[in-house]
Structure formats: C-alpha cells, structure tokens
ROMAR-69818 format. One line per 3 residues: number of its first residue (from 1); their letters; for each residue x, y, z of N, C-alpha, C. Coordinates in Angstrom, 2 decimals, padded with zeros to 5 digits. Atoms other than C-alpha are relative to their C-alpha. Example, Ala and Ser with C-alpha at 12.3 -4.5 7.8 and 13.67 -1.06 7.14 Angstrom:
<atoms>
1> AS> 000.89:-001.19:000.00:012.30:-004.50:007.80:000.90:001.20:000.00 | -000.82:-001.19:-000.06:013.67:-001.06:007.14:-000.77:001.09:000.73
</atoms>
This chain:
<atoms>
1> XXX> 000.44:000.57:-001.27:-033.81:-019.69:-001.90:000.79:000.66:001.14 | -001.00:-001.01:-000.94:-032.70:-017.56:001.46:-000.29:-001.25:001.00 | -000.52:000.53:-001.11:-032.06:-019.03:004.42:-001.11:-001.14:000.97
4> XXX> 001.23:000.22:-000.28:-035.45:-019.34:005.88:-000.72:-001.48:-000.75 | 000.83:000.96:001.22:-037.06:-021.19:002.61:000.62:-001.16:-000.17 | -000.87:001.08:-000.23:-034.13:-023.77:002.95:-000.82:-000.75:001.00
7> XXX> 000.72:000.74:-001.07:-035.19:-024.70:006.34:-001.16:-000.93:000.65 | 001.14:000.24:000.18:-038.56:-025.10:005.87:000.04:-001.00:-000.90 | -000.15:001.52:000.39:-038.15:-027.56:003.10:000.93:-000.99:000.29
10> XXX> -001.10:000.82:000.05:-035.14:-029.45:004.26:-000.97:-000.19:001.53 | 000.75:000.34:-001.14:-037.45:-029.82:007.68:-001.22:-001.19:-000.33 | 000.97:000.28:000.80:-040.52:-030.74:005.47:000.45:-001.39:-000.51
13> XXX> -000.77:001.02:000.30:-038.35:-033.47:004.07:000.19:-001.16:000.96 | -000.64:000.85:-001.28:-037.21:-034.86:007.18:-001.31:-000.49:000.46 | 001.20:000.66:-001.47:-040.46:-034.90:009.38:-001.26:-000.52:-001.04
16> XXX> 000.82:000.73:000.63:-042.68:-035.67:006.56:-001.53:000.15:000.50 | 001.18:-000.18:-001.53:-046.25:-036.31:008.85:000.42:-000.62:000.88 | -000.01:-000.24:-001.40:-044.70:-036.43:011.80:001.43:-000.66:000.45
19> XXX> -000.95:001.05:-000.52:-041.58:-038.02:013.60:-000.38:-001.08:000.67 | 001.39:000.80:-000.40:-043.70:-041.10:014.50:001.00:-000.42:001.18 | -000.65:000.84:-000.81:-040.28:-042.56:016.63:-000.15:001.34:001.55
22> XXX> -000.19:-000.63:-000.72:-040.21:-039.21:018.81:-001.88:000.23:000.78 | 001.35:-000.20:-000.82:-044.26:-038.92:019.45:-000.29:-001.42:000.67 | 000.64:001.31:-000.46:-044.42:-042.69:019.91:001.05:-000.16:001.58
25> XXX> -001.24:000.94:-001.29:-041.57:-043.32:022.84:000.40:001.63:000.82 | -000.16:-001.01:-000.94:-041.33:-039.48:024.30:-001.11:000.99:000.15 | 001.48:-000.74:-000.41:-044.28:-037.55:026.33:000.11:001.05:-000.34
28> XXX> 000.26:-001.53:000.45:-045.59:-034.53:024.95:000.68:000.92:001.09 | -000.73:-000.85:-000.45:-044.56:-032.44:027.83:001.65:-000.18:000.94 | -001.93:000.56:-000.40:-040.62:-034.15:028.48:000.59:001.59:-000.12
31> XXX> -001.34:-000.84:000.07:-038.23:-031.05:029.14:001.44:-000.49:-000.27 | -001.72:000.43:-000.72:-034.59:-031.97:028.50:001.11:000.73:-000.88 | -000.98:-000.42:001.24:-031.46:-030.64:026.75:001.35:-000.84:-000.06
34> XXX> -000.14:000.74:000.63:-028.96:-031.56:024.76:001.47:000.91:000.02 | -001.57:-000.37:000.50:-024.98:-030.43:023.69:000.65:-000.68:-000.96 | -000.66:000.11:001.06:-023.54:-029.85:020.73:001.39:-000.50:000.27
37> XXX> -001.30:000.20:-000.48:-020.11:-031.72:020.95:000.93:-000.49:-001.15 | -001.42:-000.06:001.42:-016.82:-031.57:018.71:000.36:-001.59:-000.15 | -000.21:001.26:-000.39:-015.57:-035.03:017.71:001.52:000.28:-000.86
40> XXX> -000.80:-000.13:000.97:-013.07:-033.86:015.18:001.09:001.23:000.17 | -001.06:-001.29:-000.20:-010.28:-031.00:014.72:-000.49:000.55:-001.77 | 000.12:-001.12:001.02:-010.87:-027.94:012.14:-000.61:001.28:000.57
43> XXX> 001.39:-001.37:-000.81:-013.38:-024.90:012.21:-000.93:-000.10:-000.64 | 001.41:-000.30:-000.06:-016.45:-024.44:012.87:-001.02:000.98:-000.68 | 000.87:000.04:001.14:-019.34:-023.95:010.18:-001.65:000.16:000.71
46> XXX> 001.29:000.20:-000.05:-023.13:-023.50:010.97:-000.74:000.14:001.26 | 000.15:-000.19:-001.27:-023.50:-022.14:014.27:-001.55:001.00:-000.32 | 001.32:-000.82:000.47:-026.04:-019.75:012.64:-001.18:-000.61:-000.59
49> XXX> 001.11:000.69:000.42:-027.91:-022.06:010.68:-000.80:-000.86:000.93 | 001.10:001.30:-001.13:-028.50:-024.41:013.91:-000.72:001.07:000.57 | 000.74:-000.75:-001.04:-029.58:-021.48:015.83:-001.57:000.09:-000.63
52> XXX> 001.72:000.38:000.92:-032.63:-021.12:012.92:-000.11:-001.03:-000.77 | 000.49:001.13:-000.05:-032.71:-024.35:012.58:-001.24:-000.10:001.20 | 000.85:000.17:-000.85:-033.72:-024.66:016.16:-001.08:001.23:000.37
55> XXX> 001.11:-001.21:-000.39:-036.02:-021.38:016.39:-001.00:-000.54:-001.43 | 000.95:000.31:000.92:-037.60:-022.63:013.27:-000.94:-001.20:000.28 | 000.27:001.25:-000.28:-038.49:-026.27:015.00:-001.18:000.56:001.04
58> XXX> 001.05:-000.35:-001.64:-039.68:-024.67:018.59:001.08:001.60:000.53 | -000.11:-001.05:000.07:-039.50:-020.85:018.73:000.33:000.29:001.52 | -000.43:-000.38:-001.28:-039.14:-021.45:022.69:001.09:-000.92:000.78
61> XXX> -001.74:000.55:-000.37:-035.57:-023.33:022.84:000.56:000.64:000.54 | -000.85:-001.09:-000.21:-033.46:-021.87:024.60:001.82:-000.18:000.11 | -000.67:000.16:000.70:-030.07:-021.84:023.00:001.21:000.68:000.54
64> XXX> -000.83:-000.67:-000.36:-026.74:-021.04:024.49:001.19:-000.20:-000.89 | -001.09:-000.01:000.91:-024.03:-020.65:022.02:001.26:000.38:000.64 | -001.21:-000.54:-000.71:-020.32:-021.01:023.15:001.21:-000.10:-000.86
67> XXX> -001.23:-000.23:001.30:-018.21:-021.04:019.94:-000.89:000.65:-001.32 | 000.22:-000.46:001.45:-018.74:-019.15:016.86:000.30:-000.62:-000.88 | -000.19:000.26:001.44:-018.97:-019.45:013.06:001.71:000.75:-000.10
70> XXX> -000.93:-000.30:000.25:-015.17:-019.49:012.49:000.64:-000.26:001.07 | -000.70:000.43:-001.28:-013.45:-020.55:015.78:000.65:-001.21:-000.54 | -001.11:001.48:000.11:-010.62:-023.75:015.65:-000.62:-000.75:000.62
73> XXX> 000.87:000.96:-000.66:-012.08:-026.71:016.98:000.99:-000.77:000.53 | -000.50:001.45:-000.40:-011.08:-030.00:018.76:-000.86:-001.16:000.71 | 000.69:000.72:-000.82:-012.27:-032.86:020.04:-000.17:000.30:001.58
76> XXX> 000.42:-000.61:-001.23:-014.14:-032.28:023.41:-000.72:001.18:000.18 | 000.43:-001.49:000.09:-015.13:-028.82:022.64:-001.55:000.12:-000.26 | 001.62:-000.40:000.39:-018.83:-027.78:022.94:-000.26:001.09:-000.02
79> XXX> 000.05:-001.63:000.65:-020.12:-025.35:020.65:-001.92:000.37:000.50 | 001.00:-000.51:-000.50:-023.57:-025.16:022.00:-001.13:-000.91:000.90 | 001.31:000.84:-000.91:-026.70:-026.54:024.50:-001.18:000.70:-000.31
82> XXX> 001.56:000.18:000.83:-030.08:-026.48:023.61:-001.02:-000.75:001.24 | 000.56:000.94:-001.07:-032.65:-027.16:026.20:-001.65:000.48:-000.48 | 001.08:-000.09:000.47:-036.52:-027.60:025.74:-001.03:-001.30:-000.14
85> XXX> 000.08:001.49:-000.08:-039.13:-029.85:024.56:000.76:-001.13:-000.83 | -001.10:001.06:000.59:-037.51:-033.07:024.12:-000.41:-000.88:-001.17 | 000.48:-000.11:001.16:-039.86:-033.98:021.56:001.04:000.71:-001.75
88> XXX> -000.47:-000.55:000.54:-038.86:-031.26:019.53:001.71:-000.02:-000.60 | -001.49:000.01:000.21:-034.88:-031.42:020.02:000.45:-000.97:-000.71 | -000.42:001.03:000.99:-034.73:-034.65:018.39:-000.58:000.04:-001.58
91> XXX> 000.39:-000.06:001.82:-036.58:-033.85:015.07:000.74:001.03:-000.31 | -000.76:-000.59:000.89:-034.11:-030.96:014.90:001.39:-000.16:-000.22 | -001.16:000.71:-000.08:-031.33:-032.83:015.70:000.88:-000.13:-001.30
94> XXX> -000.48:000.05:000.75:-030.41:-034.40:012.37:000.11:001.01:-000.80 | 000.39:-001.11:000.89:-030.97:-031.35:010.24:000.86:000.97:000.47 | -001.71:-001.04:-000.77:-028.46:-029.23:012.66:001.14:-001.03:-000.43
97> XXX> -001.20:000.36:000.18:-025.91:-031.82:012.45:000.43:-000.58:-001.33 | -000.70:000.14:001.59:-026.01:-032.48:008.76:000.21:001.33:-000.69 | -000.40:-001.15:000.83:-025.68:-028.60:007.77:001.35:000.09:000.55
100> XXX> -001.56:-000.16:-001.06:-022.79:-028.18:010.76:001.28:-000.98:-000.52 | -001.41:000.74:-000.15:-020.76:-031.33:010.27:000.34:000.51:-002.10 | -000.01:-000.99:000.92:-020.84:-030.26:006.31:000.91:000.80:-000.55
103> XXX> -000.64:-001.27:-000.40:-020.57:-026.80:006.43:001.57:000.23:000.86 | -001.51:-000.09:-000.60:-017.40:-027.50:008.86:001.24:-000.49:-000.63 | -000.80:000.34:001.07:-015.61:-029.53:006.55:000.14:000.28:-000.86
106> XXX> -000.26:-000.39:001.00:-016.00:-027.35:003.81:000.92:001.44:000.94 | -000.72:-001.58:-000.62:-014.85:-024.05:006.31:001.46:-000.80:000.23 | -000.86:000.29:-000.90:-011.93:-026.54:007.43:000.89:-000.27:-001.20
109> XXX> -001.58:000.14:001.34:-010.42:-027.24:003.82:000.06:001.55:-000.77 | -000.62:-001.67:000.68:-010.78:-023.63:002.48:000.78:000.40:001.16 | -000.64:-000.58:-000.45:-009.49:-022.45:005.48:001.77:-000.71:-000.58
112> XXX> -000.95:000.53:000.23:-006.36:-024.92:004.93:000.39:000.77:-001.82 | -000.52:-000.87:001.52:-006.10:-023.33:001.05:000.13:001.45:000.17 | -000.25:-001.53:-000.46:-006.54:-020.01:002.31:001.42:000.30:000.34
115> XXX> -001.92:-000.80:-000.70:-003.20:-020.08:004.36:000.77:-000.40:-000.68 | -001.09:000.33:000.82:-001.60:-021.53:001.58:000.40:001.30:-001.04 | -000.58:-001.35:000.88:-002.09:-018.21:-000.38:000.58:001.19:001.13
118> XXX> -000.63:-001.13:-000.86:-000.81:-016.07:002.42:001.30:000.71:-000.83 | -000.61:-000.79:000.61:001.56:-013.23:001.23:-000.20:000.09:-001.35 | 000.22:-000.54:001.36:000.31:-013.12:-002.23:-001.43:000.92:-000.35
121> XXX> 001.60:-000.90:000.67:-002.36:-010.92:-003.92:-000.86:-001.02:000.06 | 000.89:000.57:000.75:-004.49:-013.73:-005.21:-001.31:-000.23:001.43 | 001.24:000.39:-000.99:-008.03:-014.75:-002.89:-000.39:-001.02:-001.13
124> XXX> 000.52:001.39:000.40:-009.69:-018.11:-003.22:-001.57:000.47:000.13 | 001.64:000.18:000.48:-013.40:-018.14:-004.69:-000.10:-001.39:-000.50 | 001.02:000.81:-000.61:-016.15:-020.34:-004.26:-000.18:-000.08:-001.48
127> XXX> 000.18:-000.11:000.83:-017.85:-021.90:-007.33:-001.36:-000.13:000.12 | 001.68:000.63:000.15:-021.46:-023.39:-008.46:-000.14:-001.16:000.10 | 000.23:001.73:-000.39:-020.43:-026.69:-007.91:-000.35:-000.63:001.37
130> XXX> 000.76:-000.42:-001.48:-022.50:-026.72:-005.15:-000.80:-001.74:-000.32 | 001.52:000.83:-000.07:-025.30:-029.55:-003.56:-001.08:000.75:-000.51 | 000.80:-000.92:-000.08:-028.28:-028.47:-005.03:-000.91:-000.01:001.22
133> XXX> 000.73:-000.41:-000.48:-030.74:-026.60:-003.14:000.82:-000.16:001.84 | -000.93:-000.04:-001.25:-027.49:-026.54:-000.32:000.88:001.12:000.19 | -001.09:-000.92:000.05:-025.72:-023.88:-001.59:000.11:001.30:000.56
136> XXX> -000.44:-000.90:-000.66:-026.58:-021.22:000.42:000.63:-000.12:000.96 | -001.25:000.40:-001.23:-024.72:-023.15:003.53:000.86:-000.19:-000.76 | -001.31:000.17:000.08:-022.09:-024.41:001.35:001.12:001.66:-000.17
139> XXX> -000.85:-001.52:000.46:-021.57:-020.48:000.34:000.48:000.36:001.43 | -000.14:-000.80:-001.35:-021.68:-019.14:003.84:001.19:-001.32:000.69 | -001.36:000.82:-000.73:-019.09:-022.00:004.87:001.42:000.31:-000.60
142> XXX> -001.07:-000.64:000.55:-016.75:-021.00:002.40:000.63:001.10:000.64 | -000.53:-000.88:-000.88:-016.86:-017.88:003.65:000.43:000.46:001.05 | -000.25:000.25:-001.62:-016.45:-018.13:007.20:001.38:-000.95:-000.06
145> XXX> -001.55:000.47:000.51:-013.04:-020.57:005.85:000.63:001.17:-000.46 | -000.81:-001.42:000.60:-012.09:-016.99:004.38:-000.08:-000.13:-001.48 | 000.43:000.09:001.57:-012.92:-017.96:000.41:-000.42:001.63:-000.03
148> XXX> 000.89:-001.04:000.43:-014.63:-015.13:-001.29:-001.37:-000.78:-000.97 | 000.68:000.73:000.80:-017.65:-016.09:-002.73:-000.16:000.58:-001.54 | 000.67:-000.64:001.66:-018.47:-015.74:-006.63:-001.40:000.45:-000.14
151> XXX> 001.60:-000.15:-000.05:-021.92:-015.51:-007.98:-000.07:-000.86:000.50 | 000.73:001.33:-000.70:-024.26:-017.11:-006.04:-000.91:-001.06:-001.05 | 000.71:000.46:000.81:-026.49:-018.20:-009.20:000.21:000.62:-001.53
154> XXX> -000.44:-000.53:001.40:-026.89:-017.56:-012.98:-000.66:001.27:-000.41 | 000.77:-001.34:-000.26:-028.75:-014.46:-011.99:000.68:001.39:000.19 | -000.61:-001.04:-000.51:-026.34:-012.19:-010.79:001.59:000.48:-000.41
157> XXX> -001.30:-000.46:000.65:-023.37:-012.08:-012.96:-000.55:-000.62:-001.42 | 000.07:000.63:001.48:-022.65:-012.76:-016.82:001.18:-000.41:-000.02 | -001.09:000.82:000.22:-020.14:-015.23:-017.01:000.21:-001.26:-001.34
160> XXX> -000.40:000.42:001.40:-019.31:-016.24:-020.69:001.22:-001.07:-000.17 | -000.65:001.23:000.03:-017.98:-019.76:-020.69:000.68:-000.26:-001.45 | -000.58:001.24:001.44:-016.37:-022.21:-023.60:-001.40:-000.08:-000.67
163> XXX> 001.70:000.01:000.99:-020.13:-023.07:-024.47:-000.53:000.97:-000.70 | 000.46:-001.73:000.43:-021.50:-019.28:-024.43:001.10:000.28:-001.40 | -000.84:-000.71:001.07:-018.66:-018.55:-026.67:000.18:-000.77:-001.68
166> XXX> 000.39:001.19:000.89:-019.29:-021.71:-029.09:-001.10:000.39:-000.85 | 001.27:-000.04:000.38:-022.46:-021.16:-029.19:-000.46:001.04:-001.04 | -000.13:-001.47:000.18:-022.65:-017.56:-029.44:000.54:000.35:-001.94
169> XXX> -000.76:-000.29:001.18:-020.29:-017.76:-032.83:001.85:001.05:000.41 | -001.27:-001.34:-000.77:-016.90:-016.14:-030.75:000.06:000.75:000.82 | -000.60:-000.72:-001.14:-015.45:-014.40:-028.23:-000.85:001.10:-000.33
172> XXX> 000.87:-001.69:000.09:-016.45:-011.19:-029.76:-001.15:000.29:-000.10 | 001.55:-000.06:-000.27:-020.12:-011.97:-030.29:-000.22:-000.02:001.16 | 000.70:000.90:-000.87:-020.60:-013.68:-027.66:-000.25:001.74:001.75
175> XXX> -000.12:-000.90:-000.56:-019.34:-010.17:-025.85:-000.82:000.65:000.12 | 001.12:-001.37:000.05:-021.30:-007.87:-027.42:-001.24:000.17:000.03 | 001.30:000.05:-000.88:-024.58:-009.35:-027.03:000.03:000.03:001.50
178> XXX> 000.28:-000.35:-001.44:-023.92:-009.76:-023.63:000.37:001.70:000.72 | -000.17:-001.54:000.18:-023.21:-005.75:-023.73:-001.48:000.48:-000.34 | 001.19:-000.98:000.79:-026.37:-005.00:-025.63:-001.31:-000.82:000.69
181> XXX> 001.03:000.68:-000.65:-028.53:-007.62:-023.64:000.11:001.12:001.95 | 000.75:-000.65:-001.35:-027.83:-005.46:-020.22:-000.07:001.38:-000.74 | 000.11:-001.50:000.74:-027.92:-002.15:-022.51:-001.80:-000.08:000.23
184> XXX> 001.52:000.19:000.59:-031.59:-003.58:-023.45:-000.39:-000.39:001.59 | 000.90:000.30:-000.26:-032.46:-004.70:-020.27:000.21:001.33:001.14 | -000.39:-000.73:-000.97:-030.91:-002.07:-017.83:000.45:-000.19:001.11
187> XXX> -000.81:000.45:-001.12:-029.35:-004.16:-015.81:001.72:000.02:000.30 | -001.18:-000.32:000.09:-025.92:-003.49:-014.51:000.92:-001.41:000.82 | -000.71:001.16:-000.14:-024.29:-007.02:-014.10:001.95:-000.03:-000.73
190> XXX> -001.26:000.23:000.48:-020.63:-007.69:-014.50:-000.24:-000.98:-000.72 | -000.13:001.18:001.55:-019.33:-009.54:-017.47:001.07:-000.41:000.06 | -001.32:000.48:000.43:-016.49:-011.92:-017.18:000.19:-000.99:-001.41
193> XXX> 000.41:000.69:000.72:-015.50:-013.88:-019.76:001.49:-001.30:-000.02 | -001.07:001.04:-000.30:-013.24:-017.33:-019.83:000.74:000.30:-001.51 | -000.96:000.28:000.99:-010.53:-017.61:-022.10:001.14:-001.69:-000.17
196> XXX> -001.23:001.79:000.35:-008.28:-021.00:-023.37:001.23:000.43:-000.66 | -001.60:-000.59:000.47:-005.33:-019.45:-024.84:000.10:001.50:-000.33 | -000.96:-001.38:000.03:-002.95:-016.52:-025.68:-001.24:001.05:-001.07
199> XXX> 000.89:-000.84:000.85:-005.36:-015.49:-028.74:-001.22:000.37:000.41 | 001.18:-000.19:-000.75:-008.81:-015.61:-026.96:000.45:001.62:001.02 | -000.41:-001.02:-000.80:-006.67:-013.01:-024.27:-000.06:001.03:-000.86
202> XXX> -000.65:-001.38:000.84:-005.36:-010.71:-027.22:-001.75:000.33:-000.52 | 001.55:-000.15:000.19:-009.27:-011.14:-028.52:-000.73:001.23:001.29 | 000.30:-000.43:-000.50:-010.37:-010.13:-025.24:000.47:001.62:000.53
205> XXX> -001.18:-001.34:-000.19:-007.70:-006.84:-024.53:-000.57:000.68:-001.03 | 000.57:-001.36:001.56:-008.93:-005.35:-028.65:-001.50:000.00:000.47 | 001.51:000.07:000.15:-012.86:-006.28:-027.75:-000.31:001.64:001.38
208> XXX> 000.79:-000.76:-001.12:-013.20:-004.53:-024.30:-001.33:-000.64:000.90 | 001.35:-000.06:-000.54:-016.38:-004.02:-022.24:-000.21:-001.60:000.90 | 000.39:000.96:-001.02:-015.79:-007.14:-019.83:000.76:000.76:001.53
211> XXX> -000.58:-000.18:-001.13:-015.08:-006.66:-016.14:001.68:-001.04:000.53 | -000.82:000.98:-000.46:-012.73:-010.50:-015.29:000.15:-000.34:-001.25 | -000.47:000.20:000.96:-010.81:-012.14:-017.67:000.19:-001.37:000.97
214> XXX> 000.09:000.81:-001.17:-011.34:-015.49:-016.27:001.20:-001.74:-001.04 | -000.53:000.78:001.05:-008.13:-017.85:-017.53:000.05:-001.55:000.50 | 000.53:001.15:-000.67:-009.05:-021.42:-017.39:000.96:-001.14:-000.76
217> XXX> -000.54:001.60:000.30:-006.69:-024.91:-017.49:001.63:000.76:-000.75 | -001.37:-000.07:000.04:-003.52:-022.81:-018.00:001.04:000.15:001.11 | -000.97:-000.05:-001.09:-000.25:-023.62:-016.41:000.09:001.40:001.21
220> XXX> -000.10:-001.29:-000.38:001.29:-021.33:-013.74:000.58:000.88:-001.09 | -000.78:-000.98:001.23:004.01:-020.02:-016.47:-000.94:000.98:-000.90 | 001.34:-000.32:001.41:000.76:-019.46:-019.08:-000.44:001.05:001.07
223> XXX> 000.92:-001.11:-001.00:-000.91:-017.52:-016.36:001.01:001.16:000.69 | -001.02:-000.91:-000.13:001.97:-015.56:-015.13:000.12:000.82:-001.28 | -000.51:-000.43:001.64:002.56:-014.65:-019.24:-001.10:001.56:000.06
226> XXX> 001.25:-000.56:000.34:-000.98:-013.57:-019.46:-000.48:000.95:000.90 | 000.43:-001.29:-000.84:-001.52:-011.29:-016.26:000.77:000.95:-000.14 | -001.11:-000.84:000.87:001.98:-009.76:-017.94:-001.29:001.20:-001.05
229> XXX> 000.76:-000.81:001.06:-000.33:-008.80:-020.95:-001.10:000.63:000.23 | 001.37:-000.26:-000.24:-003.54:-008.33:-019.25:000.27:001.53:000.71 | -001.11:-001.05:-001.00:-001.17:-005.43:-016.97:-001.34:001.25:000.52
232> XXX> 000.71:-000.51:-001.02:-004.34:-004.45:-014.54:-001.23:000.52:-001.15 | 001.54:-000.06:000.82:-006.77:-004.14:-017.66:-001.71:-000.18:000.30 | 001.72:000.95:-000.69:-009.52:-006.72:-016.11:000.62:-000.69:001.40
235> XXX> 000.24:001.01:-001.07:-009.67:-008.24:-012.92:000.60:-001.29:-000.51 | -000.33:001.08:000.32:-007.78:-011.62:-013.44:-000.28:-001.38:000.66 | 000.15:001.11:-000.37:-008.94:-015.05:-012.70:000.40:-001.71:-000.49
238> XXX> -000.64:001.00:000.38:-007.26:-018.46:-012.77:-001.18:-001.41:000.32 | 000.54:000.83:-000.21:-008.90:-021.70:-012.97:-000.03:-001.53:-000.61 | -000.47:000.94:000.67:-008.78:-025.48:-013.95:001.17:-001.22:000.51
241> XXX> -001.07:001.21:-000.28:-006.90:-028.44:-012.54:000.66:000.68:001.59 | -001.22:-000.43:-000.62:-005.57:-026.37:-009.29:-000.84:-000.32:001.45 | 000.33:000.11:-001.14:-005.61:-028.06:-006.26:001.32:000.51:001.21
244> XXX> -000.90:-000.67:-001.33:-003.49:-027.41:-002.59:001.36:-000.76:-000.76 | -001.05:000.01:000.47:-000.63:-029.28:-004.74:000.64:000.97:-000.88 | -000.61:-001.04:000.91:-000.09:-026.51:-006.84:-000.50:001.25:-000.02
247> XXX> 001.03:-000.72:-000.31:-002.44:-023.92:-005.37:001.21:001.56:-000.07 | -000.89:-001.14:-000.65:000.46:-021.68:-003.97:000.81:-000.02:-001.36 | -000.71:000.02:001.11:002.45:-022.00:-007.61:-000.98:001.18:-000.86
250> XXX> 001.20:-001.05:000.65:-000.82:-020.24:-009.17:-000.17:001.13:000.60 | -000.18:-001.57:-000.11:-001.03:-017.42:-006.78:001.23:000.85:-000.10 | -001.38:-000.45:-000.16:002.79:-016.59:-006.95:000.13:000.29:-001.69
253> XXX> 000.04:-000.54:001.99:002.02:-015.59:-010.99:-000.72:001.57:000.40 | 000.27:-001.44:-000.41:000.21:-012.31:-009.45:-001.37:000.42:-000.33 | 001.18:-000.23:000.53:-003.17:-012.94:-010.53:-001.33:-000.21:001.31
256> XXX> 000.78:-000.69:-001.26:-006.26:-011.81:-008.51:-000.51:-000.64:000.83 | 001.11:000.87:-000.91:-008.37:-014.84:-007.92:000.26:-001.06:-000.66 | 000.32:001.08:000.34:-008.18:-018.33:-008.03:-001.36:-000.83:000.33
259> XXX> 001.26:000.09:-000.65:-011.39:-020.11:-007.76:000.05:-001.94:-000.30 | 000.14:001.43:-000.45:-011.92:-024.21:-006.68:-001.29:-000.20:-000.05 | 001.18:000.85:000.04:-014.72:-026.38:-007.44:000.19:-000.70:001.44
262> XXX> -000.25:000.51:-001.01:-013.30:-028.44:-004.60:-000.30:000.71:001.33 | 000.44:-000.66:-001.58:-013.95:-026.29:-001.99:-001.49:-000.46:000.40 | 001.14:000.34:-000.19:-017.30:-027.45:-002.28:-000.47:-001.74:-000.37
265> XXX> 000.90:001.38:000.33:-017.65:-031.04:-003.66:001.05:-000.89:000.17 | -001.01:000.93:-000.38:-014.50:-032.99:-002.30:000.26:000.34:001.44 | -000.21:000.08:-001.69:-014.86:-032.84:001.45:-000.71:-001.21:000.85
268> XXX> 000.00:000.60:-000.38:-014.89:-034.50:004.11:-000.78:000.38:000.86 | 000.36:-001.22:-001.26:-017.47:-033.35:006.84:001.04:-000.53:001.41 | -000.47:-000.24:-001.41:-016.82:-032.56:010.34:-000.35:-000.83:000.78
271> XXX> 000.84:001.18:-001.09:-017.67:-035.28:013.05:-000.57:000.63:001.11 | 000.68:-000.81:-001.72:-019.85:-033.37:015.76:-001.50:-000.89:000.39 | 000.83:000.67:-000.69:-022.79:-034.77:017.90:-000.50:000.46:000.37
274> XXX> 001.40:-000.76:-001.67:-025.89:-033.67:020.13:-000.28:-000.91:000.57 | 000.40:001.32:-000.72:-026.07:-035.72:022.95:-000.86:000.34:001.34 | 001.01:-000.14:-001.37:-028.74:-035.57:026.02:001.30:000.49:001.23
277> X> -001.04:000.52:-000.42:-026.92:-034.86:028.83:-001.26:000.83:001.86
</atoms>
C-alpha cells in the first residue's frame, strides 16, 4: 500500500456517504481556514502526509507549511494553515490529526533512543510491529526520529526466525533453501537469519551465505562475546527485551543494529489541533 492508496481508504472509512454533520450545519460555498497548532513538546511527524491528506480531500486548499517533518516542537507553535472550503477542511481534519499526532509521538520517542546511542556504531531499526494497514506512516515517522527502517513487509527481505528454523528442520536447512529458493527464483533478497545462542552463531559462521546475523534475547555481555566471534563476518543485529533502560548498554558491545518493537507500538501520540481561526 503507498501513500496515496492509504489515503483513499483511511478517507473512505471516515466519510463513509458523506459527512452528514458538515453538509447539514455548513453552506456549500463557506470559505474559511484553519491552523495547525502544537499542544505538546517533541518533533514533528506528518507534515507530508497532511499536505496529501489535504490535496487528496480538495485539490484547491491552499496550504502554507511553517515547520517541517523533523523540527522540535512546543506548545504554541504552528506548523501549518490551511484555508478553503470549509466544508471540506473539516472532513479532513480528523484524518490529518490522527496520522500527525501519531506519527509525532512515534518521531519523538525514537528520536529520544536515537541520542541515547550517540558515539557508538550501533543505529536503531524499525520493526513490523506496526498498526496494520498504518505502517507506511509509522515507517516514515521512525525515520524522520532518525531510526533506520528494516523491511517494510515479508516481501523484501528473507528473515529466518525461531519458527522458519523449527519448522524448516535447522539452522542449516532452513539456510539453504532460502539460498536455493532465490537461486530458483532470481531474486536477489538479503538473508538474515536469528540466532538464540553461542551454537546457532558457530552454526551460522561454518554454514555461510546469510547477509545479518540477527542475535535475539541475549544479554549485553552475550552480545559483546558474539560480535567478538562474528569479527565483521555478517552485519550484526541485537534484539529482545531492550528498551531506553538498557538501550545504551547494548550499543556499547559494538554491534551494528539494534532494532525496537517499541518504537512503534508503545507510544504516546503528540497533542496537536486545527482550529478555525
């Protein structure tokens, strides 16, 4: 789903046949506008999505944007005005300020994990623990917090879990079909694969043919051990239990990427408003 195809059904949703409160109580041709206004402190998320939000509602808004995707916020601060019919501005109302406030509270706690890894190698990635059919804003909020994103779906990487590897019959199967499945199909997808302990690693180091070595629910010490042994082999990734209490303990082991579910499904949104004015 891109950006566009979101809009359209998350609109579709909303207005249903018709906004009956906005045709019943405001005249078809009302002019008026409106301002986006901060209520909260962080940064700012979804400045892009309101803009096609509102060009998707009424293609002749006219839209002055005065903070960007990624700017510090505060209360008082207005990030944009919107003037037009007034009809219109209110059916796109909610639909801007539930991607924005959101989207801002997810840019406002990665950013806060972000500066916690300052001076180390490691970067913070995004996961799949996403809203569905939300996740292309929650991705693009991440990023704009400074995350990196992972895959976006189960389309575009091969990422060989605990299950896959269960399933599969082992690490090493579970490898080499996924080797001989892009051999066969000709697709050139990276292959990470998770690991749970020291032997799964030494497994993974004799097998080969993955890109990440993705180590999941071990300490820092365990993970420090293991990017020792792994010594620039695969791409290294940490994961499992690690929040901003112990965030900065995990990148100070030297490993590449840590990656948070939380960045996406333990927030708080942003408090912002559109008010007539």
């Amino acid at each position: 789903m891109n950006l566009h195809e979101f809009i359209q059904s998350a609109l579709a949703e909303d207005i249903g046949d018709g906004d009956h409160t906005s045709l019943s109580t405001i005249p078809a041709d009302a002019q008026k506008r409106a301002r986006l206004l901060v209520k909260g402190t962080g940064i700012l998320a979804g400045v892009e999505v309101a803009q096609a939000i509102f060009a998707e509602v009424d293609p002749t808004f006219q839209v002055e944007v005065l903070m960007q995707d990624g700017a510090s916020i505060k209360p008082g601060d207005i990030v944009l005005t919107v003037s037009g019919n007034a009809r219109n501005i209110l059916t796109a109302e909610r639909l801007v300020l539930n991607c924005m406030q959101r989207m801002s509270g997810i840019a406002t706690h990665t950013r806060q994990l972000v500066d916690l890894l300052e001076g180390t190698r490691a970067k913070l990635l995004d996961t799949r623990k996403t809203t569905p059919n939300f996740r292309i804003c929650e991705k693009m909020a991440t990023k704009i917090g400074g995350a990196v994103n992972h895959r976006f779906g189960l389309y575009d990487m091969i990422l060989i879990k605990d299950n896959h590897i269960d399933y599969a019959g082992g690490i090493e199967a579970a490898i080499n079909k996924a080797v001989a499945y892009l051999n066969e199909t000709g697709r050139t997808l990276r292959i990470e694969v998770e690991t749970r302990n020291r032997a799964e690693v030494e497994d993974v180091l004799r097998i080969g043919q993955v890109d990440v070595v993705l180590l999941d629910n071990f300490q820092p010490d365990g993970i420090r051990e293991m990017v020792r042994l792994i010594n620039g082999r695969f791409i290294t990734e940490a994961s499992g239990g690690i929040d901003e209490s112990n965030l900065r303990a995990y990148a100070e082991t030297g490993v590449d990427y840590i990656s948070s579910g939380a960045l996406t499904h333990q927030i708080n949104s942003l408090d912002l408003s559109l008010k007539a004015y």
